[in-house]
C-alpha positions in Angstrom: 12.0 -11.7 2.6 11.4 -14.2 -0.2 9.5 -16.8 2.0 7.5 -13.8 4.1 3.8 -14.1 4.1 2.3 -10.7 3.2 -1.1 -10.4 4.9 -2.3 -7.9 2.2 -1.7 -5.7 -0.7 -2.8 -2.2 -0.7 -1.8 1.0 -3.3 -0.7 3.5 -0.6 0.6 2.5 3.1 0.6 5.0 5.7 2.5 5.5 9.0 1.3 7.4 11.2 -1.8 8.5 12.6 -1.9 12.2 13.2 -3.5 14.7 11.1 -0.7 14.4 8.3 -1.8 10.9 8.2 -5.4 10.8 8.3 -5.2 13.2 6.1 -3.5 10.9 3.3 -5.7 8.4 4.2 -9.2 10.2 3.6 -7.8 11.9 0.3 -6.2 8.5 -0.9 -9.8 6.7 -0.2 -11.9 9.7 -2.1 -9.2 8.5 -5.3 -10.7 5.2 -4.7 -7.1 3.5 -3.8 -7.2 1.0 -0.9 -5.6 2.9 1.9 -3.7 0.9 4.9 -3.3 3.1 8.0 -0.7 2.0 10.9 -0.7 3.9 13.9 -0.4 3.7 17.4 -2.9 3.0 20.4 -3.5 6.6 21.0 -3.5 8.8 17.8 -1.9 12.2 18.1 -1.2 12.6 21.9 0.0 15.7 20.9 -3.2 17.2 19.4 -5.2 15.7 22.6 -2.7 17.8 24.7 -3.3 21.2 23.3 -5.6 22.8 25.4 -7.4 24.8 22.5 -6.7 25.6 18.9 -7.6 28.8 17.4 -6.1 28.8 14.3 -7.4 25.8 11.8 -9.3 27.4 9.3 -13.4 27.2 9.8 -13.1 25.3 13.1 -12.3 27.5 15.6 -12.8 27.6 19.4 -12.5 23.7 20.1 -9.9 21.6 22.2 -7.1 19.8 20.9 -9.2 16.3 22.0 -12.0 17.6 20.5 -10.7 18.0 17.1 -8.9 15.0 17.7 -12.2 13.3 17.7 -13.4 15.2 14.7 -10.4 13.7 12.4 -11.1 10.2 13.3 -14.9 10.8 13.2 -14.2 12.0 9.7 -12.4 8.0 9.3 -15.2 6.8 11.0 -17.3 8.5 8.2 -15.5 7.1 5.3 -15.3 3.0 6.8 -11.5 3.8 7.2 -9.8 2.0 10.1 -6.3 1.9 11.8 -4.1 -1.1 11.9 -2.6 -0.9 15.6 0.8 -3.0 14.2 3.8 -1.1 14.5 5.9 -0.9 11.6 9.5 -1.2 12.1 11.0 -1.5 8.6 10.1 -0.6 5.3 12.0 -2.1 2.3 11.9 -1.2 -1.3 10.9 -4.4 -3.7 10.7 -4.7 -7.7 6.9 -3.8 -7.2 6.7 -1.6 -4.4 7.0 -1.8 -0.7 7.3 -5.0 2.3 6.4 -3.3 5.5 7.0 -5.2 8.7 5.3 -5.1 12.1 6.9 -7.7 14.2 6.3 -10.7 12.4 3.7 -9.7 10.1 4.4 -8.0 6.5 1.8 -5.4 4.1 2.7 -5.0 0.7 2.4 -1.8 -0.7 2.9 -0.3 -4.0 3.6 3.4 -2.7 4.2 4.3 1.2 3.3 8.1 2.8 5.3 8.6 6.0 3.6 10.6 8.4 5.6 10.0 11.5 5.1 12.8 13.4 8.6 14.2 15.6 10.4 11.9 17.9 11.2 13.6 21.2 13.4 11.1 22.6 17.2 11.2 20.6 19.3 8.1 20.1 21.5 7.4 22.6 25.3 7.7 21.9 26.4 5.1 19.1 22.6 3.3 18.7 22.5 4.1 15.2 25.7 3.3 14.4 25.5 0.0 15.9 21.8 -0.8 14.7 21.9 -4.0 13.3 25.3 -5.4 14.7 24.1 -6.0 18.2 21.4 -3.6 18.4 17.6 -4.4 17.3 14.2 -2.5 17.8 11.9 -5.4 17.3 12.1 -8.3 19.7 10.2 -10.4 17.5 11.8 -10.2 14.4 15.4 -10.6 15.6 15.2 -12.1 19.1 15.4 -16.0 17.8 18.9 -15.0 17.0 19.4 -14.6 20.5 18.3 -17.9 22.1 20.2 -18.7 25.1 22.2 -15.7 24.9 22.2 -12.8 27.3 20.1 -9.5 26.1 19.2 -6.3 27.7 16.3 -4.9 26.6 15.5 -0.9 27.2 11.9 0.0 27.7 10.5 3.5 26.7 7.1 1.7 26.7 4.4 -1.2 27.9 5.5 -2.8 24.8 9.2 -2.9 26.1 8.5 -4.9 29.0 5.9 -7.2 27.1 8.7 -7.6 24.7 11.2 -8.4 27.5 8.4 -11.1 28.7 8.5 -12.8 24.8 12.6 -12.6 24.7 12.4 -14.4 28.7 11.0 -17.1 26.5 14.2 -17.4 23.9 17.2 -15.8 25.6 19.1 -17.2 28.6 19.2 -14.1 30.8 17.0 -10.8 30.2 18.5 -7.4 31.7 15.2 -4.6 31.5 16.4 -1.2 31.7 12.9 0.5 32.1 12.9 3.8 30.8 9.3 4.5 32.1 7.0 5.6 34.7 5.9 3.0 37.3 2.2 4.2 36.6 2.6 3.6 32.9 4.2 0.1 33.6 1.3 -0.8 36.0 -0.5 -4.1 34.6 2.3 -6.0 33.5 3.5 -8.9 35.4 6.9 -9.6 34.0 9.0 -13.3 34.0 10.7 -14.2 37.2 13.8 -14.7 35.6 13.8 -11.3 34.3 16.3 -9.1 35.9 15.6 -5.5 36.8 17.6 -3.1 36.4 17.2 1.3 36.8 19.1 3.8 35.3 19.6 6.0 32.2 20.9 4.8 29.0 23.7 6.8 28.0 25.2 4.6 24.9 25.8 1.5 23.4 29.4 -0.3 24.5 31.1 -2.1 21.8 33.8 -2.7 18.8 32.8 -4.1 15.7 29.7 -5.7 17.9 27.8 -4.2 20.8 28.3 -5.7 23.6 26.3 -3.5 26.6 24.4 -0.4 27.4 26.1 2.3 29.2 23.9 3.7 32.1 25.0 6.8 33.7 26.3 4.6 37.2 27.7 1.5 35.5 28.1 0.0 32.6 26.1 -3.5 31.1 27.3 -6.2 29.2 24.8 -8.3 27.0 25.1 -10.4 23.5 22.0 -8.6 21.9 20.4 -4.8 22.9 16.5 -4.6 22.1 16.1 -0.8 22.2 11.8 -0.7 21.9 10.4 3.1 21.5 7.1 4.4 20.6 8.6 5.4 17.3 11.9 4.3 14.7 13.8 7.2 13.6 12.6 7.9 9.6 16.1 7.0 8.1 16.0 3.8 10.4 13.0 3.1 9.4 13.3 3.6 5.7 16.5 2.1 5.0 18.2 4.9 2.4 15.9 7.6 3.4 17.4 11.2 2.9 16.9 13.5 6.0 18.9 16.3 7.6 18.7 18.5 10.7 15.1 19.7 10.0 13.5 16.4 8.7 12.8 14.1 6.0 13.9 15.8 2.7 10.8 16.2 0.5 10.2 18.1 -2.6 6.8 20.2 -2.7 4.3 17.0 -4.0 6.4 15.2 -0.8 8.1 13.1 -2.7 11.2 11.2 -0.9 14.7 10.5 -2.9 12.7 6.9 -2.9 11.1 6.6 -5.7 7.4 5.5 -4.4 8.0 7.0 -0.7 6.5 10.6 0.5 6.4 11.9 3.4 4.0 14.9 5.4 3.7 16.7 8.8 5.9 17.2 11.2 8.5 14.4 10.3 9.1 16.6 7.0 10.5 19.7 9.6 8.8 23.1 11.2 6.1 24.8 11.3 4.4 21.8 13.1 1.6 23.5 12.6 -2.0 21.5 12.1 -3.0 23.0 8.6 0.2 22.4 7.5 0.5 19.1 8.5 -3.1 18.6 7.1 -2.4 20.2 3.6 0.9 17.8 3.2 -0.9 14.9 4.1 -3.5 15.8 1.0 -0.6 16.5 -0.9 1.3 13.5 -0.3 -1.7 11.2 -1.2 -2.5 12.7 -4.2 1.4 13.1 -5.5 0.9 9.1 -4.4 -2.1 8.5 -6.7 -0.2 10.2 -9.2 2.4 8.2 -9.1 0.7 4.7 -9.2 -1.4 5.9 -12.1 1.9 6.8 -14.0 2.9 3.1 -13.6 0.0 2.0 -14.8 -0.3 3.8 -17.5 3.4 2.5 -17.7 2.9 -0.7 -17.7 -0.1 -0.7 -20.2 1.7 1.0 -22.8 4.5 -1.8 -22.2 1.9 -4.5 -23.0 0.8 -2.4 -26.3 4.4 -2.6 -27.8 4.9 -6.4 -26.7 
């Protein structure tokens, strides 16, 4: 990452967009730190699902959508926008944080995970093979794959518009969608990619994956781009502490990364709104904390030079 070109710098990078993250964000702002926020298309399906939420202290009575709108009226309020690039990595450096989105990096001095709960689980041996064979970002690894043969499994659009960029590099392109035909509707993919239906049951391989494992046969491939609306926390945070309930926090939400927190539903039950809310405030401000005791750090550094 020596040669990357960072678009920008900012004191506290957050991922994710739901109320654990906007939350961050606003109470990051009001400490007047500049605040990147990088969600998804759609923030918080899951709040604009609920039919009604009763319990959220002082706003009662109102549909998941309409609070929804509320939280990003609030953004709206306070000239805070989202940055629709999904991140895919985040990697520690001397000063802070590189985060990529395809092939684009932010640099950030601290870094709030607010990733909400993944619903869909790896399938057999992805993790283990991640990174020998297996790749969630098309752009970032799919020159290595030029002229090779790649299977690509689609959770989302963005898995069969990333199948149309690898039809550009790679020889052959297998697409395993895993998606509805009405959410697929609207993109036209290559000719020469091949179509393929069934469900993903594992990754085939020795000390390199070699295929996908569908429940009816099995798929043989140089490269497997698995693309998801969402990385899996320790995936994406390379070193990141988590067990069966979450990501490991302490109560300001710090991570065992120095610099890293972490709030909502990613850090384990209740998945609750207020709670998710609350550790999001939290978070920030344990954030702001932090980047003020490096500063004072660093001054008092300069004082004894």
């Amino acid at each position: 990452m020596e040669n990357m070109e960072v678009n920008e710098i900012f004191d506290i990078a957050i991922v994710g967009c739901g109320p654990a993250g906007l939350s961050a964000a606003i109470n990051g702002a009001n400490r007047k730190k500049k605040v990147a926020i990088f969600g998804t298309e759609f923030c918080s399906p899951k709040l604009h699902r609920a039919p009604s939420v009763e319990n959220y202290l002082g706003l009662p009575n109102l549909t998941g959508e309409e609070m929804r709108k509320r939280f990003l009226g609030h953004l709206d309020v306070m000239k805070l926008s989202i940055n629709k690039n999904k991140i895919t990595g985040v990697y520690p450096e001397e000063d802070g944080f590189a985060l990529q989105a395809k092939d684009k990096f932010y640099k950030a001095r601290t870094v709030v995970l607010a990733t909400g709960v993944s619903t869909v689980k790896p399938i057999d041996k992805e993790v283990e093979y991640l990174g020998r064979g297996v790749s969630y970002c098309a752009t970032c690894d799919g020159p290595l794959y030029k002229g090779k043969k790649v299977i690509v499994l689609a959770y989302n659009r963005e898995g069969l518009e990333e199948a149309n960029y690898l039809a550009e590099l790679a020889a052959e392109v297998v697409l395993v969608p895993v998606i509805s035909e009405k959410d697929a509707q609207g993109v036209t993919l290559e000719q020469k990619i091949k179509v393929v239906k069934g469900k993903p049951k594992g990754i085939i391989g020795e000390m390199w994956a070699t295929g996908v494992a569908l429940e009816d046969q099995n798929l043989s491939a140089d490269g497997i781009f698995i693309i998801r609306e969402s990385v899996l926390p320790d995936q994406l945070v390379p070193g990141l502490e988590i067990s069966n309930q979450g990501i490991k926090v302490d109560r300001s939400g710090a991570t065992n990364i120095p610099g890293v927190f972490a709030a909502g539903d990613c850090t384990g039950a209740p998945y609750q709104l207020s709670k998710a809310a609350g550790e999001g405030q939290v978070a920030a401000l344990a954030a702001v904390k932090y980047l003020d005791e490096l500063k004072n750090k660093a001054r008092e550094q300069l004082a004894t030079v």
